[in-house]
C-alpha positions as CSV (number, residue, x, y, z in Angstrom):
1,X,135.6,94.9,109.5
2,X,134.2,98.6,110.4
3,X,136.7,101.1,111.8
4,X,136.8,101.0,115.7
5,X,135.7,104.9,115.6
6,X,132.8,103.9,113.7
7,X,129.5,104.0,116.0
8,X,127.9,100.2,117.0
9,X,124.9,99.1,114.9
10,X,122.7,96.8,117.2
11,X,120.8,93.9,116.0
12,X,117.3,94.5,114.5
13,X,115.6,94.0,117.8
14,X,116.1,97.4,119.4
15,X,114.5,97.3,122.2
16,X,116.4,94.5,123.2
17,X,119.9,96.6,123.2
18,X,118.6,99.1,125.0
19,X,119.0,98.3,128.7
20,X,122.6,97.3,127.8
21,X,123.3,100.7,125.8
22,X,122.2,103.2,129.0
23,X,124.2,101.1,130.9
24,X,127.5,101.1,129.6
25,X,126.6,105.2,128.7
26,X,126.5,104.4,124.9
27,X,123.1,105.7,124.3
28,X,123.9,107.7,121.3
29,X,125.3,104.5,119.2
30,X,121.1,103.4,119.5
31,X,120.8,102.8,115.7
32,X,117.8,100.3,115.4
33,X,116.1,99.2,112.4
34,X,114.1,101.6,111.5
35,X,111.0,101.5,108.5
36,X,110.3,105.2,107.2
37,X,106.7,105.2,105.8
38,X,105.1,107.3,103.7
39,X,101.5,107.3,102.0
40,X,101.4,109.0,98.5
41,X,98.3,109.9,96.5
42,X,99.0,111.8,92.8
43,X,102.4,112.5,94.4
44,X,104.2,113.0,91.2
45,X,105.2,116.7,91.5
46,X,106.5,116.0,95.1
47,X,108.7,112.8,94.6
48,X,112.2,114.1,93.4
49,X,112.0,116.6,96.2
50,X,111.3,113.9,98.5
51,X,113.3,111.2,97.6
52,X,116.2,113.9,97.6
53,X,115.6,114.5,101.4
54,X,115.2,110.8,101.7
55,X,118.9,110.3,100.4
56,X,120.4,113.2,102.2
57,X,119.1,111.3,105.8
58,X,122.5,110.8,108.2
59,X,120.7,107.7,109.6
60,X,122.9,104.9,108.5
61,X,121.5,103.7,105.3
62,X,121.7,99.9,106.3
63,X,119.3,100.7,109.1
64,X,116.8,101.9,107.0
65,X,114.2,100.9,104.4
66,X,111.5,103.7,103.0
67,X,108.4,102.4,102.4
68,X,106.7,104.3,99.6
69,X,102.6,103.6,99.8
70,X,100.9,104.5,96.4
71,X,97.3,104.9,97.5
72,X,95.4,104.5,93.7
73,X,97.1,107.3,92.1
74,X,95.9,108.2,88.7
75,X,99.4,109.9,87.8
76,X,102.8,108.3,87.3
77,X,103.6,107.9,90.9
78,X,103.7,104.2,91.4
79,X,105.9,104.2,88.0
80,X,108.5,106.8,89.5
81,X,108.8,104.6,92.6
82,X,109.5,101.5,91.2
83,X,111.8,103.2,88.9
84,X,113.7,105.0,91.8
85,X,113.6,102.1,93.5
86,X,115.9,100.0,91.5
87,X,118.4,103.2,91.2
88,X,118.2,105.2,94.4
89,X,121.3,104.6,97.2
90,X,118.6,103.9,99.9
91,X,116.7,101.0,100.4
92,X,113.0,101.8,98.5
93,X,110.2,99.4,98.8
94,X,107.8,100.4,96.4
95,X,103.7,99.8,97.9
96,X,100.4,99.8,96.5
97,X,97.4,100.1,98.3
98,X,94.3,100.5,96.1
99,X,91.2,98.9,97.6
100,X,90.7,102.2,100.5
101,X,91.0,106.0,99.2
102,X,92.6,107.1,103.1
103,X,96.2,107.7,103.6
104,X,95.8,105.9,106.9
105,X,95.1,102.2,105.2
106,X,97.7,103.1,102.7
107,X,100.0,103.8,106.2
108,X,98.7,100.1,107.3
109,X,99.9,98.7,104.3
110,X,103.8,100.0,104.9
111,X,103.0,99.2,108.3
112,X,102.5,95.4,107.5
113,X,105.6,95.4,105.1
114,X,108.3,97.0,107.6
115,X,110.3,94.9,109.3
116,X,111.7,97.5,111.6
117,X,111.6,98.2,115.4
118,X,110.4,101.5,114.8
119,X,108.3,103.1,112.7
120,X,108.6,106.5,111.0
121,X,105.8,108.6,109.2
122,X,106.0,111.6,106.8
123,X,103.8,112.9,103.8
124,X,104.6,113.3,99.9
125,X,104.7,117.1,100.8
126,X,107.0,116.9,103.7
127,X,110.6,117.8,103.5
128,X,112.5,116.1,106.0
129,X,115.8,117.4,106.8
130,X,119.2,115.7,106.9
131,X,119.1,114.8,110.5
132,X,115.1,114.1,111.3
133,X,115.6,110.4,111.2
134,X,118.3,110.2,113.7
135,X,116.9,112.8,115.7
136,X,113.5,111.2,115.8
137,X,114.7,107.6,116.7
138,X,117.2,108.7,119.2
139,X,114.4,109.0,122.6
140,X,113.1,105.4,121.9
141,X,116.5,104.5,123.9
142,X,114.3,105.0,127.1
143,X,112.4,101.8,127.0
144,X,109.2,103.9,128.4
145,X,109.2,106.0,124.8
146,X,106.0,104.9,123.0
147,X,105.8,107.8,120.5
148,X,108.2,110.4,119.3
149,X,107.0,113.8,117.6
150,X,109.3,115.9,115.8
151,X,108.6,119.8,114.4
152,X,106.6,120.6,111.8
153,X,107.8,123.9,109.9
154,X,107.0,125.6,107.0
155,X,109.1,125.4,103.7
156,X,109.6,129.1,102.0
157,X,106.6,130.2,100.2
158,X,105.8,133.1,98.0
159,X,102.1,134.0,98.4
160,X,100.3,135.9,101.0
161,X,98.4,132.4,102.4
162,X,101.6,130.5,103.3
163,X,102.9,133.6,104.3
164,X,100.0,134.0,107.1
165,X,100.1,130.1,107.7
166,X,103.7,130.7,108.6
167,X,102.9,133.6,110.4
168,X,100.4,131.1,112.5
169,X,102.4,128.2,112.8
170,X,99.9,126.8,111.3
171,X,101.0,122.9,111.2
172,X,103.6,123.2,114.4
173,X,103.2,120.1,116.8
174,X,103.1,122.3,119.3
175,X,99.0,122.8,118.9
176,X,98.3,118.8,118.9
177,X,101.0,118.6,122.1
178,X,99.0,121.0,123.9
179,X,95.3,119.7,123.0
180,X,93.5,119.7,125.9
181,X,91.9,116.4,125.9
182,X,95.1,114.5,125.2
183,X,98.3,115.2,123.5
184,X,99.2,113.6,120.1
185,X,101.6,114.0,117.7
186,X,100.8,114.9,113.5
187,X,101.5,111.7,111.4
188,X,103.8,114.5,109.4
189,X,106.5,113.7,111.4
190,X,106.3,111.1,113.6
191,X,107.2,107.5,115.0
192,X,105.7,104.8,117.0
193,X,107.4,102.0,118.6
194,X,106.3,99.0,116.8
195,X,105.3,96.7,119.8
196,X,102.9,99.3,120.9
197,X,100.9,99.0,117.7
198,X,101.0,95.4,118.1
199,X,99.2,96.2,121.3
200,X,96.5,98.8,120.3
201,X,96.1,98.1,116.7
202,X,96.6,100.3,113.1
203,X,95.1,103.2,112.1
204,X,91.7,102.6,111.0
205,X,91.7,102.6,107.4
206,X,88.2,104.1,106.5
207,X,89.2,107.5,108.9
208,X,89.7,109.8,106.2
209,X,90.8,112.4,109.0
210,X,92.0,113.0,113.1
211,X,93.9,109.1,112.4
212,X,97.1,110.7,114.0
213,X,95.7,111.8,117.1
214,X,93.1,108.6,117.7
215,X,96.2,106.0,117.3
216,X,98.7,108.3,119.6
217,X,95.2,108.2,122.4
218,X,94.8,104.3,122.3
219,X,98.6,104.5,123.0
220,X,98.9,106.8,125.5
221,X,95.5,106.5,127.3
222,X,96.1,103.0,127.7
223,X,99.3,103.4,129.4
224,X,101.9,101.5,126.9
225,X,103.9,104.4,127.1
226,X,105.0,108.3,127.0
227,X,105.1,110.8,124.2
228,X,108.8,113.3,123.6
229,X,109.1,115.9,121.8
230,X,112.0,116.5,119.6
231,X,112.1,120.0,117.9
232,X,114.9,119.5,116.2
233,X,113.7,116.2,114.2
234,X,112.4,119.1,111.4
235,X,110.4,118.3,108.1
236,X,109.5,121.6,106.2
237,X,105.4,121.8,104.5
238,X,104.0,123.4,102.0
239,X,101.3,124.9,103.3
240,X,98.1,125.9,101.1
241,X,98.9,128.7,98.6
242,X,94.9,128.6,97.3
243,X,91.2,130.1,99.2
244,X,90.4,126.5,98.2
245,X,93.0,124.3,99.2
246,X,93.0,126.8,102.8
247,X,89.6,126.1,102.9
248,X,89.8,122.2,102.4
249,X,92.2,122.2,104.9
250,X,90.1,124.0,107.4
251,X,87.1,121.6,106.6
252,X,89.2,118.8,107.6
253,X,89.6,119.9,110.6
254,X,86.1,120.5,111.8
255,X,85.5,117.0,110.6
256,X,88.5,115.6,112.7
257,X,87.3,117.3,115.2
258,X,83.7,115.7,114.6
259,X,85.1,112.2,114.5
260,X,86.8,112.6,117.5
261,X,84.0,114.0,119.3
262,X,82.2,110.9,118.5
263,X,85.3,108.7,119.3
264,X,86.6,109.7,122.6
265,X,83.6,112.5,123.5
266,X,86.1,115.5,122.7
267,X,84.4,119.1,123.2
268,X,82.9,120.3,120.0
269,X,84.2,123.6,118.9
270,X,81.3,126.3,119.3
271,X,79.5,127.3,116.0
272,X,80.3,130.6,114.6
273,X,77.5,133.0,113.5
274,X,76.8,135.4,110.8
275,X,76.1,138.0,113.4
276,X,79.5,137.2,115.0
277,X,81.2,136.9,111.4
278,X,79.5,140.8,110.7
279,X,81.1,142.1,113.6
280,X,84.7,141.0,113.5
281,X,84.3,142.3,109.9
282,X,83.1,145.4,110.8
283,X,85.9,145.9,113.8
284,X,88.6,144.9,111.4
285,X,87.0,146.9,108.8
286,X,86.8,150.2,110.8
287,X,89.7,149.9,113.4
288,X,92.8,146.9,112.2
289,X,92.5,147.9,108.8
290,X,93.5,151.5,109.2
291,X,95.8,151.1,111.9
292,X,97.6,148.1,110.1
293,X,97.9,149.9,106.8
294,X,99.3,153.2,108.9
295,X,101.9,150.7,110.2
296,X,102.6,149.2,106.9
297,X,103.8,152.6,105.5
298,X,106.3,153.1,108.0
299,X,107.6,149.3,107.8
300,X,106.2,148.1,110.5
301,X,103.5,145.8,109.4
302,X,103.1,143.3,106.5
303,X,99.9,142.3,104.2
304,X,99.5,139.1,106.5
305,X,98.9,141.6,109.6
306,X,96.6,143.6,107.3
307,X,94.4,140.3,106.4
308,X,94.9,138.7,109.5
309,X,91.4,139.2,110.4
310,X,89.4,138.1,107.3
311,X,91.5,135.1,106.4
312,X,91.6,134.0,110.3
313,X,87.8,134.2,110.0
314,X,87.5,132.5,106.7
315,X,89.4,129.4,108.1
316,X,87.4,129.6,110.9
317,X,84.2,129.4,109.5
318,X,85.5,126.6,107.3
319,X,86.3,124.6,110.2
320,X,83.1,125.1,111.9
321,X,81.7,124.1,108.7
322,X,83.6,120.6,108.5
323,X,82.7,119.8,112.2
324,X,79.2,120.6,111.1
325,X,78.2,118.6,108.2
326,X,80.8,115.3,109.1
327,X,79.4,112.6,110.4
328,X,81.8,109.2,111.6
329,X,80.6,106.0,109.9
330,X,80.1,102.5,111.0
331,X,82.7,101.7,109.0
332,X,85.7,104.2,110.2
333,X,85.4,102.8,113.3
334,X,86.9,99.9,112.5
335,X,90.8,98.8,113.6
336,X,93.0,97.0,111.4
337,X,95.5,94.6,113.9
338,X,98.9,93.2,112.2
C-alpha cells in the first residue's frame, strides 16, 4: 500500500475521474494514462539525448508508456529502440511503420498502439524537459480541453543560423496560436484527448506537411472542444544550423501553407519578387549594414542583427518558393479513423 502523502492515481479512463476530482478540489492528483508518441526517421544521433529526457519525466512512470515510431529508417534506429526498450526504467514500446515515408502515418501507428486517455506528441529532435509531461496533461482536467499546446524553445546552439532562429522565435507556438484563420498547436509538443480523435479521425498519413494544424482544425472547428496553452510544458529544438537545412525548412512551409490553402481555403501568402528582393538588398546594403556594424563595435549589436536582413529574405523567398511549386494530392487527402 502507497504512503497516504502520496498523490491518487485514477483509473485508466480519465475522463471519467474528472468530474469527481474538481469537485472534491483534487485537481492536481489528475494523473491519467497517458501514451507519449514519437515518430523517428534516421534518428540515431538523437536517441540517447532523447530517451534521457524521456527518463528524467516527473510524470509517474506507471502512467506512462513511450511509443517510439520508426518510420523506415536506414540507420540503427529501430535496433537502439528495441534494445532500450528491454533496459530503459520507462515503459518503451518499440514501433515500425514502413509502408508511408510521413511522420504523420508513423504518428497513426503509435496512435493505434496507445492505450491511453491522452495522447502526447514530440520529435526525435525535441528535448522535453523534466516537467513537460505533467505540465501538458494537467488542463485536460477541464472536461471541455480538446488539445493542449506546450512551448517550443530553442536548445543552445553555436552557429550564426540557430542563433537568428533563436533570435526569431522561430518554432514558438505562439505563431500557430495566433494564425489568423484558426489557432493550432505544433505536433512538437503537443496532446490531444483521445476521444476527440475518435471523433474527427488521424492525421492523414500521405500529408507530408501542415498535419499538426489540419487535425487541431477538424477538432476545433467542429466544436469537440478548446485549445490551452501551457508555456511552461517546454521541449528545447535544434533549429537548422545549415543554408540548406534553413532553406528546407522554409520550403516546407510554403508547401503547408499550399496544402492548407487547398484544404480549408487559407490565404496564400503573396509572392515575392526579384525587384522587391533587389531592393531590401540594396536598403540593407546601404543603410542596416553600416548602422548595424557601427553598433556592433560599441557592443551593442550582434552578427544576427547584422544579417538579419539577408537571411530573413533568404527564408522568405524559400517559403514563397514551397507554396509555389506544392501541389496536395488525391491521395493526402485521405483520413485514417482508429
Amino acid at each position: 500500500m502507497g504512503s497516504p502523502n502520496e498523490p491518487r492515481i485514477p483509473a485508466p479512463s480519465g475522463r471519467g475521474v474528472v468530474k469527481n476530482l474538481i469537485e472534491t478540489g483534487n485537481s492536481n492528483n489528475f494523473l491519467p494514462k497517458v501514451s507519449v508518441v514519437v515518430p523517428i526517421y534516421n534518428g540515431e544521433g538523437d536517441l540517447p539525448d532523447l530517451i534521457s529526457c524521456l527518463e528524467a519525466q516527473t510524470y509517474p512512470k506507471q502512467q506512462v508508456e513511450y511509443l517510439l515510431v520508426d518510420n523506415n529508417s536506414s540507420d540503427r534506429t529501430l535496433a537502439i529502440l528495441h534494445n532500450t526498450a528491454a533496459n530503459s526504467p520507462i515503459t518503451i514500446r518499440p514501433q515500425s511503420q514502413n509502408q508511408i515515408q510521413s511522420s504523420y502515418a508513423a504518428r497513426n501507428t503509435g496512435i493505434r498502439a496507445a492505450t491511453g486517455d491522452f495522447i502526447a506528441f514530440t520529435d526525435a529532435d525535441c528535448r522535453p524537459q523534466p516537467q513537460w509531461l505533467l505540465s501538458l496533461i494537467k488542463p485536460f482536467v477541464k472536461p471541455n480541453v480538446a488539445i493542449v499546446a506546450g512551448e517550443i524553445v530553442a536548445l543552445p546552439g553555436n552557429s550564426l543560423l540557430e542563433q537568428y532562429a533563436q533570435h526569431q522565435d522561430t518554432l514558438s507556438q505562439k505563431h500557430t496560436l495566433n494564425h489568423k484563420f484558426c489557432a493550432y498547436g505544433q505536433t512538437a509538443n503537443l496532446a490531444i484527448c483521445r476521444q476527440a480523435l475518435e471523433k474527427v479521425g488521424l492525421f492523414r498519413p500521405y500529408l507530408t506537411t501542415g498535419g499538426d494544424a489540419d487535425i487541431c482544425w477538424r477538432i476545433l472547428r467542429q466544436n469537440i472542444g478548446s485549445l490551452e496553452f501551457v508555456p511552461e510544458a517546454i521541449v528545447e529544438h535544434r533549429h537548422r544550423s545549415t543554408l540548406r537545412e534553413l532553406k528546407s525548412q522554409w520550403r516546407r512551409y510554403g508547401r503547408s501553407n499550399r496544402y492548407l490553402h487547398e484544404l480549408y481555403g487559407v490565404e496564400l501568402m503573396r509572392d515575392i519578387t526579384l525587384r522587391e528582393s533587389f531592393y531590401r538588398l540594396g536598403r540593407w546594403l546601404l543603410k542596416e549594414l553600416p548602422t548595424e556594424s557601427f553598433k556592433a563595435v560599441t557592443g551593442k549589436s550582434s552578427m544576427v542583427d547584422i544579417l538579419n536582413t539577408p537571411i530573413g529574405l533568404l527564408s522568405i523567398r524559400a517559403r514563397s518558393g514551397g507554396q509555389r511549386e506544392a501541389k496536395l494530392s488525391e491521395k493526402a487527402k485521405i483520413i485514417e479513423w482508429l
